[in-house]
VOZA-489077 format. One record per residue (C-alpha): residue number from 1; x negated, z negated, y negated. Coordinates in nm, 2 decimals. Last residue first. Layout:
// VOZA-489077
{pt NUM,{X,Z,Y}},
...
This chain:
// VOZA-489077
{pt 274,{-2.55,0.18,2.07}},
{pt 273,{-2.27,0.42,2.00}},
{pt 272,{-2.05,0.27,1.67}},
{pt 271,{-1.79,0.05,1.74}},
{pt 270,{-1.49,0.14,1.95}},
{pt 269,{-1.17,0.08,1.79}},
{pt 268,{-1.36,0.06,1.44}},
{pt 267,{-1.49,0.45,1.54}},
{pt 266,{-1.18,0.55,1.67}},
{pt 265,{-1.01,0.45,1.32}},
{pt 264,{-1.27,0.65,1.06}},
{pt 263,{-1.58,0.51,0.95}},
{pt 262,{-1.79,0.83,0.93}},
{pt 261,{-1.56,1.11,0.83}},
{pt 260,{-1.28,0.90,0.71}},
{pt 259,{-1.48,0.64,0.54}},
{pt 258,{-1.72,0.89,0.37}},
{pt 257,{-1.41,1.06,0.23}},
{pt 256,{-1.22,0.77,0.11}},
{pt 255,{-1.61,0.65,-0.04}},
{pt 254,{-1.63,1.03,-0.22}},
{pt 253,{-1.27,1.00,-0.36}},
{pt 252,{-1.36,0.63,-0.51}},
{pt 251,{-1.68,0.70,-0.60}},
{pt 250,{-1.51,1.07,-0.82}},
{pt 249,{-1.19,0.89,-0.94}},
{pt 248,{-1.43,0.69,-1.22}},
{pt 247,{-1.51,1.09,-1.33}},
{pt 246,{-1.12,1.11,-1.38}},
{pt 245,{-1.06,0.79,-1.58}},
{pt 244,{-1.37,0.84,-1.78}},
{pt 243,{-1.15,1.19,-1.90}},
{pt 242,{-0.83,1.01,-1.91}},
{pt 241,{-0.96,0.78,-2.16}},
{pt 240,{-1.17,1.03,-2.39}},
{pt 239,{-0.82,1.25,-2.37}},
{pt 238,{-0.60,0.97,-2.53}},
{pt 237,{-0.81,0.93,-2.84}},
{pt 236,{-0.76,0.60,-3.00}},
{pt 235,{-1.13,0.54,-3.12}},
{pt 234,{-1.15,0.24,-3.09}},
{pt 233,{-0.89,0.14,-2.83}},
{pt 232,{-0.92,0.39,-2.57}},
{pt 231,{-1.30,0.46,-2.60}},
{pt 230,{-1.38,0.11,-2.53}},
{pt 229,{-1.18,0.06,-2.26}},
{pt 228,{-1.37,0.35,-2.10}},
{pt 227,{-1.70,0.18,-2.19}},
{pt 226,{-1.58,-0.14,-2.03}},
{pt 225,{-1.49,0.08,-1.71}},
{pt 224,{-1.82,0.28,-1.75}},
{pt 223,{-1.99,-0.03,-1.75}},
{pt 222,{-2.11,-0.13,-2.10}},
{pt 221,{-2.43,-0.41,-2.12}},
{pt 220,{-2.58,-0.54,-2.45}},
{pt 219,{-2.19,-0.65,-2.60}},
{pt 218,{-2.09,-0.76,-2.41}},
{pt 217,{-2.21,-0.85,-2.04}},
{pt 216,{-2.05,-1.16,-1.95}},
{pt 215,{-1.68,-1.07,-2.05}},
{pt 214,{-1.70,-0.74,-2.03}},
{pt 213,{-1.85,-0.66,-1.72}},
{pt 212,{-1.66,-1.01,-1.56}},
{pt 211,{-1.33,-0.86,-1.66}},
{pt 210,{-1.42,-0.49,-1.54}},
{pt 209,{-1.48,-0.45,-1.19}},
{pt 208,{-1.43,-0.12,-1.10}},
{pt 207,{-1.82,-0.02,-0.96}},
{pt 206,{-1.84,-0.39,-0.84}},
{pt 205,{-1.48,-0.30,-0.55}},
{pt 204,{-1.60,0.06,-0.47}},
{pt 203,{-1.96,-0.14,-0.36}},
{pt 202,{-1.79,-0.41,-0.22}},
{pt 201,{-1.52,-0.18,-0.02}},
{pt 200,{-1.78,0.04,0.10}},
{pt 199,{-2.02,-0.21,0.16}},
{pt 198,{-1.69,-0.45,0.40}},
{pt 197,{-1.65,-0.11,0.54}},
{pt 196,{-2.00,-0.07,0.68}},
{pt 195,{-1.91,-0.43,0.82}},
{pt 194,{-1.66,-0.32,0.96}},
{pt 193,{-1.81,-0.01,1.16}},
{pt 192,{-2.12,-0.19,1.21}},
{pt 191,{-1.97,-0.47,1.45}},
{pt 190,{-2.00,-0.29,1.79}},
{pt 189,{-2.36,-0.12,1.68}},
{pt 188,{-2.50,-0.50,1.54}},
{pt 187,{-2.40,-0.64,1.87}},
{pt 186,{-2.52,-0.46,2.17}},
{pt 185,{-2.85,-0.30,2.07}},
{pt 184,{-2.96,-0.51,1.78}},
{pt 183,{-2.82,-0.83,1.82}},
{pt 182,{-2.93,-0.79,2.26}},
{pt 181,{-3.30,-0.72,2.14}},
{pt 180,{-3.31,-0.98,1.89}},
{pt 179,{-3.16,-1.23,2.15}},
{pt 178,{-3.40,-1.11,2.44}},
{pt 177,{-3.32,-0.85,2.70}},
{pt 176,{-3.38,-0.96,3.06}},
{pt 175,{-3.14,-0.82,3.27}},
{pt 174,{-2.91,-1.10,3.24}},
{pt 173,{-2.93,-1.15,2.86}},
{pt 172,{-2.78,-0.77,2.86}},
{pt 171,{-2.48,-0.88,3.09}},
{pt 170,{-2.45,-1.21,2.84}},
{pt 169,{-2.41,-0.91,2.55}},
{pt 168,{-2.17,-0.74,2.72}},
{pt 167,{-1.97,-1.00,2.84}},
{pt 166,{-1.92,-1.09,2.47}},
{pt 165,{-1.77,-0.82,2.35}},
{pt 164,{-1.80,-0.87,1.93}},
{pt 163,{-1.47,-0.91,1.78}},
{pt 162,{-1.60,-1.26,1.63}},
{pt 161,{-1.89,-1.06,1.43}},
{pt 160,{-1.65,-0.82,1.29}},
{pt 159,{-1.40,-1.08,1.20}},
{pt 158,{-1.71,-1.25,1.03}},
{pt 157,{-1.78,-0.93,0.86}},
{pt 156,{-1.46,-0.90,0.68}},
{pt 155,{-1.48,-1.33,0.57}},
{pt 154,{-1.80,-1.31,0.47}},
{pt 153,{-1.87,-0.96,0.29}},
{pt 152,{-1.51,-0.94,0.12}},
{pt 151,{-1.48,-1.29,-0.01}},
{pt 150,{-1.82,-1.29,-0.13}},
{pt 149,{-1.78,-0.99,-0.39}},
{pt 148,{-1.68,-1.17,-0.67}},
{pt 147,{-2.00,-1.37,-0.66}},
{pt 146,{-2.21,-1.09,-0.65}},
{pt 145,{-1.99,-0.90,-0.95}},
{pt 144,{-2.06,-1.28,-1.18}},
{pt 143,{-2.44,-1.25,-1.08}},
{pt 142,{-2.48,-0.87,-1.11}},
{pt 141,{-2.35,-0.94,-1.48}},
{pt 140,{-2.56,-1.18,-1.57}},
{pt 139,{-2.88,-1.00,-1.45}},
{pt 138,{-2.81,-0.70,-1.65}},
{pt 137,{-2.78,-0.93,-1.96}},
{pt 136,{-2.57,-0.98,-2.23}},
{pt 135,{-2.48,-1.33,-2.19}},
{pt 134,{-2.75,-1.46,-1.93}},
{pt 133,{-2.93,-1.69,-2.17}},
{pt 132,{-2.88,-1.99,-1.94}},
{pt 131,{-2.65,-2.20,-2.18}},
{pt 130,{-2.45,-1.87,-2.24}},
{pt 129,{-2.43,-1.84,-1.86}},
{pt 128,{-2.26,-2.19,-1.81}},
{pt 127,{-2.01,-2.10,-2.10}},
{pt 126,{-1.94,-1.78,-1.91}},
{pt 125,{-1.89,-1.93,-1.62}},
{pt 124,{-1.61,-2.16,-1.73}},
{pt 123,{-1.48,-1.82,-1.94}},
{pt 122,{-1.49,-1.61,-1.60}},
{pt 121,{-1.30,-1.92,-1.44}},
{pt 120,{-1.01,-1.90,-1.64}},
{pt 119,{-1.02,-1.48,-1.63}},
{pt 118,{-0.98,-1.51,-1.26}},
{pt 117,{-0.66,-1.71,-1.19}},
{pt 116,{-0.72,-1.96,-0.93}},
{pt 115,{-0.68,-1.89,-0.55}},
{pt 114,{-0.96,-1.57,-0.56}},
{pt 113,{-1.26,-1.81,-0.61}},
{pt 112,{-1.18,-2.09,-0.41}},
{pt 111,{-1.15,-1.79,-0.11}},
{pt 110,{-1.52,-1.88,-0.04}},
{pt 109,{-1.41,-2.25,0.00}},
{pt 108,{-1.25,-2.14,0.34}},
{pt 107,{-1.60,-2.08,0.53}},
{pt 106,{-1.71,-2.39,0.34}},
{pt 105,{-1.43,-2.65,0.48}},
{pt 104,{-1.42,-2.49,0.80}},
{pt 103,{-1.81,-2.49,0.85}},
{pt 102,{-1.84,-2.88,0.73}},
{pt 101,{-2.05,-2.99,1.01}},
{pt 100,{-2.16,-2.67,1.26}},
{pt 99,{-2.07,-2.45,1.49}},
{pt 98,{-2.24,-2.16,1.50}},
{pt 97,{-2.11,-1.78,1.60}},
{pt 96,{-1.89,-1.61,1.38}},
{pt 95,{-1.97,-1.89,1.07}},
{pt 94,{-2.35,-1.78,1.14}},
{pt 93,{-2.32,-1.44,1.16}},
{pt 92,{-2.12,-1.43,0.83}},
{pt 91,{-2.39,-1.62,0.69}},
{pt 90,{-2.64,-1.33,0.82}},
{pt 89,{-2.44,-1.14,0.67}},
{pt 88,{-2.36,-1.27,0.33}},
{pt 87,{-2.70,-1.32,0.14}},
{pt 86,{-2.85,-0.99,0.25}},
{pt 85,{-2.53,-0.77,0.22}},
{pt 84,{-2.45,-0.95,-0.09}},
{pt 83,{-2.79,-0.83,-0.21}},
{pt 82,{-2.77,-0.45,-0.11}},
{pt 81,{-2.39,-0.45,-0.24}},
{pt 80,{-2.50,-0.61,-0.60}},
{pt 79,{-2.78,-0.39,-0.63}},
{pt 78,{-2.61,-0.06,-0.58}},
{pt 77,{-2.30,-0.17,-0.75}},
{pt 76,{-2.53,-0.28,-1.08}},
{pt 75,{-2.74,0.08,-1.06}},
{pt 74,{-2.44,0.25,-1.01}},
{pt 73,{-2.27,0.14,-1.31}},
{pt 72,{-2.61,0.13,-1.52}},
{pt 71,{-2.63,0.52,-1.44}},
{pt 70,{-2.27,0.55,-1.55}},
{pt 69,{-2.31,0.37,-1.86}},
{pt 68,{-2.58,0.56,-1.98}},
{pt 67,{-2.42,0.85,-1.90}},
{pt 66,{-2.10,0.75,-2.10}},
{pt 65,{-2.36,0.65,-2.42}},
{pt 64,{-2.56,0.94,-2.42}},
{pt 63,{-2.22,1.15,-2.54}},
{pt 62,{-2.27,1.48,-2.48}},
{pt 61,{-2.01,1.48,-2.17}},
{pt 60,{-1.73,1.31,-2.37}},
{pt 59,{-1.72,1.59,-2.63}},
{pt 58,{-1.77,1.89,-2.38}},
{pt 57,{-1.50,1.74,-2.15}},
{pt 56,{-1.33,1.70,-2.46}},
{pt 55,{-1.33,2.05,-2.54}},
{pt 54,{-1.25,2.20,-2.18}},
{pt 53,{-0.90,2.33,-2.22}},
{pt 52,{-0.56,2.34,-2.25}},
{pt 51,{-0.33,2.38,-2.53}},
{pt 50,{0.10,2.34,-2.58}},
{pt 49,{0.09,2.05,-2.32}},
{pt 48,{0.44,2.05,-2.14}},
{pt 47,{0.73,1.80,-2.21}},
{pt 46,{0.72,1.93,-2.58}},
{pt 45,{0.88,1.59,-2.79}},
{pt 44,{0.66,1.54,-2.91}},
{pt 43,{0.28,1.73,-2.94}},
{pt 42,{0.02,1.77,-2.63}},
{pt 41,{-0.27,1.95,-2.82}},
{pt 40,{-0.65,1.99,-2.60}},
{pt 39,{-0.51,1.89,-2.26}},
{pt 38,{-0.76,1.89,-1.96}},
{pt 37,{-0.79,1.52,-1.94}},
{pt 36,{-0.42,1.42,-2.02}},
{pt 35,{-0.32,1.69,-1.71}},
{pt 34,{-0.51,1.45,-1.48}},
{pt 33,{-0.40,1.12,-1.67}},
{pt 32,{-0.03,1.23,-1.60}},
{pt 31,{-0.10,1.36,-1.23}},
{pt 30,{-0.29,0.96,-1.19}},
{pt 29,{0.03,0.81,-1.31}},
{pt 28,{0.27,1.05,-1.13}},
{pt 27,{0.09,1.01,-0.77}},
{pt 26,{0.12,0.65,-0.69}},
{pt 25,{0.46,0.57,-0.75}},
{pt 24,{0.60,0.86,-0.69}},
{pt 23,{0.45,0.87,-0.37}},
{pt 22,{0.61,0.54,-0.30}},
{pt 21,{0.93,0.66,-0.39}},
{pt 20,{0.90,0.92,-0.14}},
{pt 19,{0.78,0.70,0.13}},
{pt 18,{1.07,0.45,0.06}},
{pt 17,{1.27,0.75,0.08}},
{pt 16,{1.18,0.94,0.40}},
{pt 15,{1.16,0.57,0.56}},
{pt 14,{1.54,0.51,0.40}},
{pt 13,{1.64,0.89,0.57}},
{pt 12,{1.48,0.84,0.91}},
{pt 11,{1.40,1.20,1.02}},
{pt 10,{1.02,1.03,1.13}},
{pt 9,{1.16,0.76,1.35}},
{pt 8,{1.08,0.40,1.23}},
{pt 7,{1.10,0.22,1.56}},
{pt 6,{1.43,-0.11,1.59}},
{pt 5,{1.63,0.15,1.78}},
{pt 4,{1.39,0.24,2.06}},
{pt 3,{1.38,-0.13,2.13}},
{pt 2,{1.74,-0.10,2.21}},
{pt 1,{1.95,-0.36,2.00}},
């Protein structure tokens, strides 16, 4: 077989396919709970909405309840990203660059938490939590998110750390330029693309997380995902849903946007200009 052969070609009819279905895939649920958001009477067995408009937008909007959400949202994904960031980094750092007794075994014990099934050990740590007075609590639930996000900010940083040039940083020692002087100037700028998509990814990643929201923080704190939930089976009105589910789309658009523009592929092949 040629090695021209065994190359996806753009006319390909199975890639054409695959990609089709794929779009499918993707794009049908999220067009459904688009129009869902807009539609004010959708009746069987019409295929069509028979009324759009703005009401619910008005409804959900008014409610103190879905800002209040929103704002503690931010505020949890905010914290937890600044203090995995300052936990995980410099212990990414370290893995990247130390040797030590045990690293293997520890660097590999952060994916403990994604081999087991997640909701099992939310309820171990929630029983822990309980006996701390952390059910219901802001703090709670930045502690479960924080320790969800550890996978991402050590291990994605680490490879960022290890991809680091080293001839250029020993041809900065040799003129004279001291270790914080070579992190900063040499190392940090090659690495910061990833690692600025390890915070995107962690941030994006808290803002969604629900299980450990609503399992630790009921019933004192509601994320907007929880609150979404909420709205969907209490008060069984299709539109309250699909309107949360469109103003959750808004972090996720704005971080595929900021990753394009600032993160995009040249800038990981390259690292950022020192």
């Amino acid at each position: 077989m040629s090695r021209s052969s065994s190359i996806w070609r753009p006319n390909d009819p199975t890639g054409m396919l695959l990609a089709f279905l794929l779009t499918v895939v993707v794009v049908i649920p999220l067009l459904v709970v688009g129009v869902w958001a807009f539609t004010e009477v959708w009746r069987f067995p019409s295929v069509v909405p028979q009324q759009f408009g703005l009401r619910f937008w008005q409804q959900t909007l008014n409610r103190a309840d879905v800002w209040n959400a929103l704002r503690l949202s931010l505020e949890l994904s905010t914290f937890v990203t600044l203090a995995s960031a300052v936990i995980c980094l410099p212990a990414a750092y370290a893995f990247a660059r130390m040797r030590f007794p045990g690293r293997d075994l520890l660097f590999f014990s952060f994916l403990a938490g994604h081999a087991f099934p997640k909701f099992g050990l939310l309820v171990a740590i929630a029983a822990i939590f309980l006996q701390l007075h952390l059910i219901g609590t802001f703090w709670g639930v930045a502690l479960i998110q924080l320790v969800s996000t550890l996978m991402f900010m050590i291990w994605i940083p680490v490879a960022a750390f290890q991809a680091v040039d080293r001839r250029m940083e020993e041809a900065a020692r040799d003129v004279g330029a001291g270790p914080l002087r070579v992190f900063w100037s040499i190392t940090l700028p090659q690495a910061a693309p990833t690692i600025a998509a390890a915070l995107l990814l962690t941030f994006v990643s808290t803002f969604y997380e629900t299980e450990g929201a609503w399992l630790i923080g009921a019933p004192g704190i509601r994320t907007m995902p929880v609150l979404m939930i909420s709205f969907i089976n209490n008060q069984m009105v299709i539109q309250y849903g699909a309107v949360l589910s469109v103003m959750l789309w808004v972090p996720s658009f704005i971080a595929l946007m900021f990753a394009r523009r600032v993160i995009g592929g040249a800038s990981f092949a390259r690292g950022f200009g020192g």
